[in-house]
PANULO-64749 format. One record per residue (C-alpha): residue in one letter; x negated, z, y. Coordinates in steps of 0.5 Angstrom, whole numbers, padded with zeros to 4 digits, always signed. Each point is the difference from the previous one (the first is absolute). Example, Ala and Ser with C-alpha at 12.3 -4.5 7.8 and 13.67 -1.06 7.14 Angstrom:
// PANULO-64749
A-0025+0016-0009 S-0002-0002+0007 
***
This chain:
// PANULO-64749
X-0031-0001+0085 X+0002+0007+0002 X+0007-0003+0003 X+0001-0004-0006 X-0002+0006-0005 X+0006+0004+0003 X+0005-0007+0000 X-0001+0000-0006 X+0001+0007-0003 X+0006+0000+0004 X+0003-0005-0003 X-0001+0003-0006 X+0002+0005+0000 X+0007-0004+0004 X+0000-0005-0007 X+0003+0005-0004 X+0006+0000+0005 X+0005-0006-0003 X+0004+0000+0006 X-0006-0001+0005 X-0003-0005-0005 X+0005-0006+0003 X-0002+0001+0007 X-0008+0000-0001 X+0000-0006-0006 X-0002-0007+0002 X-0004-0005-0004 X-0005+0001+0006 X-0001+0007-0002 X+0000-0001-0007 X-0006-0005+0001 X-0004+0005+0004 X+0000+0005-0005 X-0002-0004-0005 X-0005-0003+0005 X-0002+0008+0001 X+0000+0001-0008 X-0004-0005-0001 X+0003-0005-0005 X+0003-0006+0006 X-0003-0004+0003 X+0007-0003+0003 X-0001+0000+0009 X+0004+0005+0004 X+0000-0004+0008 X-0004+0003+0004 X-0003+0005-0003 X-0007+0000-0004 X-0001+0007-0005 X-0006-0004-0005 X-0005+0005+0003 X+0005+0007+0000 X+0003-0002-0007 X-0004+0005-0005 X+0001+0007+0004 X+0007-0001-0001 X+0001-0003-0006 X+0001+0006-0005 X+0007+0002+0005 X+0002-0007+0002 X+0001-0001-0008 X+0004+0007+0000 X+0005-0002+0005 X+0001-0007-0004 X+0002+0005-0005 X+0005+0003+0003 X+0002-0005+0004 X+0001-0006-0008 X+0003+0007-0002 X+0006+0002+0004 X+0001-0008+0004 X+0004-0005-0005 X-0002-0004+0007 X-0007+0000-0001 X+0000+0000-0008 X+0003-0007+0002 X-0005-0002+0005 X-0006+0003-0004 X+0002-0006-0005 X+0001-0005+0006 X-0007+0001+0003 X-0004+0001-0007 X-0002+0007+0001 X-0002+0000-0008 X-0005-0006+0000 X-0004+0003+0006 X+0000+0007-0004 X-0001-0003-0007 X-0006-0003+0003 X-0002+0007+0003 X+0001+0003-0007 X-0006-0006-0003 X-0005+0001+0006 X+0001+0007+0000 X-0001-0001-0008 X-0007-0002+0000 X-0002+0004+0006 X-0006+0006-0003 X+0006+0005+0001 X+0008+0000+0002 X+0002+0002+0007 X+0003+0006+0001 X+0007-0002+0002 X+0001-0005-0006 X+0004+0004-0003 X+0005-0001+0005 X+0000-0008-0001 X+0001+0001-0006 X+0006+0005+0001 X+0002-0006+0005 X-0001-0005-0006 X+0005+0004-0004 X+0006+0001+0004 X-0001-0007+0003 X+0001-0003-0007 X+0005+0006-0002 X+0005-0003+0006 X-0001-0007-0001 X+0000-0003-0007 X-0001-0007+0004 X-0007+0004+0001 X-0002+0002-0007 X+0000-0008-0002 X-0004-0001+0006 X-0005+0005-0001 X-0002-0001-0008 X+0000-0008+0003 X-0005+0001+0004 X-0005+0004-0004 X+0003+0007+0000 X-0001+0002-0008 X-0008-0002+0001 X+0000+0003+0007 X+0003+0007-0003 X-0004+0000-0006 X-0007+0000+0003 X+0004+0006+0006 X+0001+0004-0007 X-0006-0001-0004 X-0003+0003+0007 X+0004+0007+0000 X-0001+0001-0008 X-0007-0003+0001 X+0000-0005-0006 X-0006-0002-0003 X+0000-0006-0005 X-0003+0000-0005 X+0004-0006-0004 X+0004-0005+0003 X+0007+0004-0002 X-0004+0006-0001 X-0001+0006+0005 X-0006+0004-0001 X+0003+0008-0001 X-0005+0006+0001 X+0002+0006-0001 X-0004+0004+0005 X+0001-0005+0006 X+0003+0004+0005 X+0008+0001+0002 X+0004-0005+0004 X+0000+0003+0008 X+0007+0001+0003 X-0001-0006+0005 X-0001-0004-0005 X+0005+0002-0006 X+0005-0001+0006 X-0002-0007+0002 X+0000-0002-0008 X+0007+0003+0000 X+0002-0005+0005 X-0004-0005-0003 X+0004+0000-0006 X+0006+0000+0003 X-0001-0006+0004 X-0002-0003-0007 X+0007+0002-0003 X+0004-0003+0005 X-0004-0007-0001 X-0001+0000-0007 X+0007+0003-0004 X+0003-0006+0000 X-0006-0003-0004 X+0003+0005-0005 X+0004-0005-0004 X-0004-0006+0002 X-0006-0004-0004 X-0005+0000+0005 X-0005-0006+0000 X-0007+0001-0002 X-0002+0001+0007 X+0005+0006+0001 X-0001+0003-0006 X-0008+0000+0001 X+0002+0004+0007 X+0005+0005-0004 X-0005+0001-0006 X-0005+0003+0005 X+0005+0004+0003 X+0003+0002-0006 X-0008+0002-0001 X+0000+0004+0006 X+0006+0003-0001 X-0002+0003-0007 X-0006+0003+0004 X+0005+0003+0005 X+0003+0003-0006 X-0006+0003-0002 X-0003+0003+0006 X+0001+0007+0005 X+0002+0001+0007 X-0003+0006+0004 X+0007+0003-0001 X+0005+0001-0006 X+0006-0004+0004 X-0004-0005+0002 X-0002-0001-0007 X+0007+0000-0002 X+0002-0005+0005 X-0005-0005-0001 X+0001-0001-0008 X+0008+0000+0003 X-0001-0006+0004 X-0005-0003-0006 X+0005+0000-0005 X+0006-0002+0005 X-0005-0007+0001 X-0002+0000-0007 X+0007-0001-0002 X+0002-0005+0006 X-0006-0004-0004 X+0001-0006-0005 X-0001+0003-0007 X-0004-0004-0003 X-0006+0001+0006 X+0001+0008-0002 X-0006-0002-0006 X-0005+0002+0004 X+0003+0008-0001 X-0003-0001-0006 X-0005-0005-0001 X-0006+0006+0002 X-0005+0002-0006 X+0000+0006-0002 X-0004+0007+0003 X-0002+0005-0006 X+0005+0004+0003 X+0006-0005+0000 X+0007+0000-0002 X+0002-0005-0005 X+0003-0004-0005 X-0003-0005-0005 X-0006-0001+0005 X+0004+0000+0006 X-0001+0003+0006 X+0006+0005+0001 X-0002+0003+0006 X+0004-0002+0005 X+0007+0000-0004 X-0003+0008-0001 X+0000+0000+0008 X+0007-0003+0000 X+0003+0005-0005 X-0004+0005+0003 X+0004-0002+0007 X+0007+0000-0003 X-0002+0006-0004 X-0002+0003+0008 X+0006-0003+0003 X+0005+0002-0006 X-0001+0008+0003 X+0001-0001+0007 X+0008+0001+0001 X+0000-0004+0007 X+0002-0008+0000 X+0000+0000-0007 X+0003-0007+0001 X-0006-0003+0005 X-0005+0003-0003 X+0002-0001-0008 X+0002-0008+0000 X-0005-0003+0001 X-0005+0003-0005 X+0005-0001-0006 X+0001-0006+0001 X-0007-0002+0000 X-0002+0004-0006 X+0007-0003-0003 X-0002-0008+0002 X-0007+0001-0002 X+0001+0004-0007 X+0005-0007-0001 X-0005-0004+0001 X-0006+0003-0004 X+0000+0003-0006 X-0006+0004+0001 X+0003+0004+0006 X+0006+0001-0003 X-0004+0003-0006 X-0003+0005+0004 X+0006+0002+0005 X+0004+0001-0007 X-0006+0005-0002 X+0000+0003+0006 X+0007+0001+0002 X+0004-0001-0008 X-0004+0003-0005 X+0002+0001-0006 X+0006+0005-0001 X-0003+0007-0003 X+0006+0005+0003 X+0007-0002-0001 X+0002+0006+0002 X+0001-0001+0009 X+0003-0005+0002 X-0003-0006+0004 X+0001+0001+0007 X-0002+0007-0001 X-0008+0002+0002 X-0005-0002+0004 X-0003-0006-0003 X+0001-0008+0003 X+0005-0001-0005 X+0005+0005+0000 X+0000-0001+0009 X+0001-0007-0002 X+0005+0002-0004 X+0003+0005+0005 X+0000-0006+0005 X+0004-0004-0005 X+0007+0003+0002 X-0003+0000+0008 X+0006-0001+0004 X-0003-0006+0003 X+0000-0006-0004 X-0006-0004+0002 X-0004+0006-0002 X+0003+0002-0006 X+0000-0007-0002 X-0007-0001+0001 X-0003+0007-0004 X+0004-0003-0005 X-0003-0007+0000 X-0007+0003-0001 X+0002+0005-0006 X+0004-0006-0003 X-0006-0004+0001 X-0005+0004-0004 X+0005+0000-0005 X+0000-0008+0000 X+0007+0000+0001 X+0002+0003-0007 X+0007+0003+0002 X-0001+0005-0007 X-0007+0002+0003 X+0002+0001+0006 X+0006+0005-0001 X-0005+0004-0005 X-0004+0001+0005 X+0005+0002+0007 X+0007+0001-0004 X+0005-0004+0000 X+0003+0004+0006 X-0005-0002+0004 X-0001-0007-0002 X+0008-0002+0000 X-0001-0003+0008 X-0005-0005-0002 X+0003-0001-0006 X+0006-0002+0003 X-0003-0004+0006 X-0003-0005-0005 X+0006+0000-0006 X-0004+0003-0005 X+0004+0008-0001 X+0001-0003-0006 X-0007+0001-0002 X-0001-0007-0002 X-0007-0002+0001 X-0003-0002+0007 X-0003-0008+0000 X-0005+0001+0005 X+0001+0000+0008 X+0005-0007+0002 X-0005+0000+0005 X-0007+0000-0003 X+0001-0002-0007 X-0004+0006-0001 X-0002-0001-0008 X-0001+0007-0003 X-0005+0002-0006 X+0003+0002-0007 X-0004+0007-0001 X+0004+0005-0003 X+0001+0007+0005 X-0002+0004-0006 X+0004+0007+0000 X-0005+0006+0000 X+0002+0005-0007 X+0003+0005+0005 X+0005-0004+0002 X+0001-0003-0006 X+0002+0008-0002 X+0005+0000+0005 X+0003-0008+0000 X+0006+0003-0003 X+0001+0004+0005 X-0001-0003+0006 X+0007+0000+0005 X-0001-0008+0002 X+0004+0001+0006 X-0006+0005+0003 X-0005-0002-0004 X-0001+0007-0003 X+0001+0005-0005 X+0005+0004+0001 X+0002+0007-0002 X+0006-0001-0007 X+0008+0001+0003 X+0004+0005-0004 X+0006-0004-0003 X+0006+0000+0005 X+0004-0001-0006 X-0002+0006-0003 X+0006+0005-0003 X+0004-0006+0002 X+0006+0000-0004 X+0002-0006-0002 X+0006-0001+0004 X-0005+0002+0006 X-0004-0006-0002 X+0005-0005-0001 X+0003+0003+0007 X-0007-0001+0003 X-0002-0006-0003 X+0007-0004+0004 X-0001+0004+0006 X-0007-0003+0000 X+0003-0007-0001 X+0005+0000+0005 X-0006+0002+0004 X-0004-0006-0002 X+0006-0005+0002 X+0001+0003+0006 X-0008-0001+0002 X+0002-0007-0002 X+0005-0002+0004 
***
């Protein structure tokens, strides 16, 4: 066993080495080592390790790891040799155990990479059972307990997520993601949205939980919202259908809580400087979709991110608050985010072009307006893809913007100071002298 022990840290530490990985790969070794982790069952010749399995499989899962990692060989051979099944059922016995072993984060990091290299893999896995699997591995990490079939008991004192278990449910949630976003696009059938449902129901107490560390905390809603998104749209009403607490956000009854978490997690990712892009597209195009597809969310993200206007006298993008981020976002140089703030803004205001201008400036709308044809100002019929219908309750204006309407600059969407008159002293003859300079000048653009 002491022999074995030493064979196997060097071959960690030799795993990380990709010219070395070629020379010491078979399907002999992979097959040991998985023996060794525990999750095969596949005969090695001439060798019999079932009594020696368990002191080595914390550094066995290590090595495969490194070796799936760094080897396309390998990643190809662990396909061929179906290392994911004898690891998924692991995962579902490990599931029903009194409590995880202390190495299944590492098989889940294995699960991960072998589903994130091989997309033959991820169909395979979902196939087999994996979203049920996962979802019971991270109903354990974030200590569900359920009190209706779609409804997660939340209490406030329960104690923070461990370290070790936020690490496993990121991986958990990640696995996920890789077998699920395809399911995005797709009407799931009733036994696959009673599985997404009860995941989306997980998913919601992720959101509202906290780890032992502020990162961890952060990473997880992260890697929550990131499955969120890949989920079908109509198995994300579990969000919502949750009674409510006395101290509650909501709308017309509705529990808002989780769109609050969702909006104070923009909120949060829209102050942080690094990876804007990453970190930002995926909550706006979840609040986005959801605010699209009901009412009651849209209401209240509109409260919350477009009050009424009171102070005409700054400039959208400038401040500090959601709104003139988003804003700011708008003429970001990447497309794709730029495109997705807008999206959300233009939402709120139930794609109504004049509304939108109001409230971001026509400076800052004219990238959206001209991506969809509509810097005319001609009104928006709805998204083409959803058909969404909107209400028509009238965006009454507040008396101090009524008081300023006159005077508001429609290209920045602010007051701005009164210009002196360039003409002014101008004689006559200077006038005329200037107003053709200024033609030439506007048929000169124009060619």
């Amino acid at each position: 066993g002491r022999v074995t022990r030493v064979c196997l840290r060097t071959l960690r530490i030799l795993s990380r080495d990709k010219k070395v990985l070629d020379r010491l790969l078979t399907d002999s070794a992979l097959i040991t080592l998985a023996r060794l982790a525990g999750f095969s069952q596949a005969p090695v010749p001439g060798e019999d390790l079932s009594d020696q399995a368990d002191p080595f499989e914390d550094v066995a899962v290590k090595i495969l790891c490194n070796v799936i990692y760094n080897s396309a060989w390998a990643q190809e051979r662990a396909a061929e040799l179906s290392l994911l099944s004898g690891l998924t059922e692991k995962l579902a016995t490990e599931s029903q155990s009194a409590s995880p072993p202390s190495g299944q984060y590492y098989e889940l990091r294995l699960i991960f990479l072998l589903t994130a290299l091989r997309p033959e893999l991820r169909n395979q896995l979902k196939q087999e059972g994996g979203v049920a699997v996962l979802t019971a591995v991270l109903e354990r990490c974030v200590s569900v307990q359920w009190k209706e079939q779609y409804e997660v008991l939340l209490d406030p004192a329960a104690a923070p997520v461990s370290m070790e278990d936020s690490l496993r449910a990121q991986e958990a949630l990640k696995i996920l993601f890789n077998i699920t976003y395809s399911a995005h696009t797709q009407e799931p059938g009733e036994e696959d949205a009673t599985l997404y449902r009860r995941l989306a129901a997980v998913l919601r107490h992720c959101l509202m939980v906290h780890c032992e560390g502020e990162e961890d905390t952060d990473e997880l809603k992260g890697h929550t919202v990131n499955l969120l998104s890949a989920l079908p749209l109509n198995c994300l009403d579990v969000l919502l259908c949750v009674p409510l607490r006395p101290d509650s956000e909501q709308i017309d009854g509705v529990n808002m809580d989780c769109v609050h978490a969702l909006l104070e997690f923009l909120e949060k990712r829209l102050e942080m400087g690094q990876k804007v892009k990453e970190r930002l597209t995926p909550v706006l195009n979840l609040l986005t979709e959801c605010s699209r597809a009901h009412r009651g969310t849209r209401r209240y993200l509109r409260q919350q991110i477009l009050p009424p206007l009171r102070d005409a006298s700054v400039r959208p993008e400038q401040g500090t608050t959601v709104k003139s981020r988003l804003v700011r976002l708008m003429t970001h140089l990447d497309t794709e985010l730029k495109h997705c703030a807008a999206d959300l803004l233009f939402v709120l205001c139930k794609e109504n072009v004049s509304r939108f201008v109001k409230y971001t400036g026509y400076g800052n709308a004219a990238g959206l307006l001209a991506t969809r044809g509509l810097l005319g100002g001609q009104r928006s019929k709805g998204s083409p893809s959803s058909g969404t219908q909107y209400s028509s309750d009238s965006d009454s204006d507040t008396d101090e913007y009524r008081q300023v309407k006159g005077r508001i600059n429609p290209v920045t969407g602010s007051v701005e100071e009164e210009q002196p008159d360039p003409m002014e002293g101008m004689t006559e003859d200077e006038k005329e002298e200037e107003a053709c300079r200024l033609v030439s000048l506007i048929n000169k653009l124009s060619k």
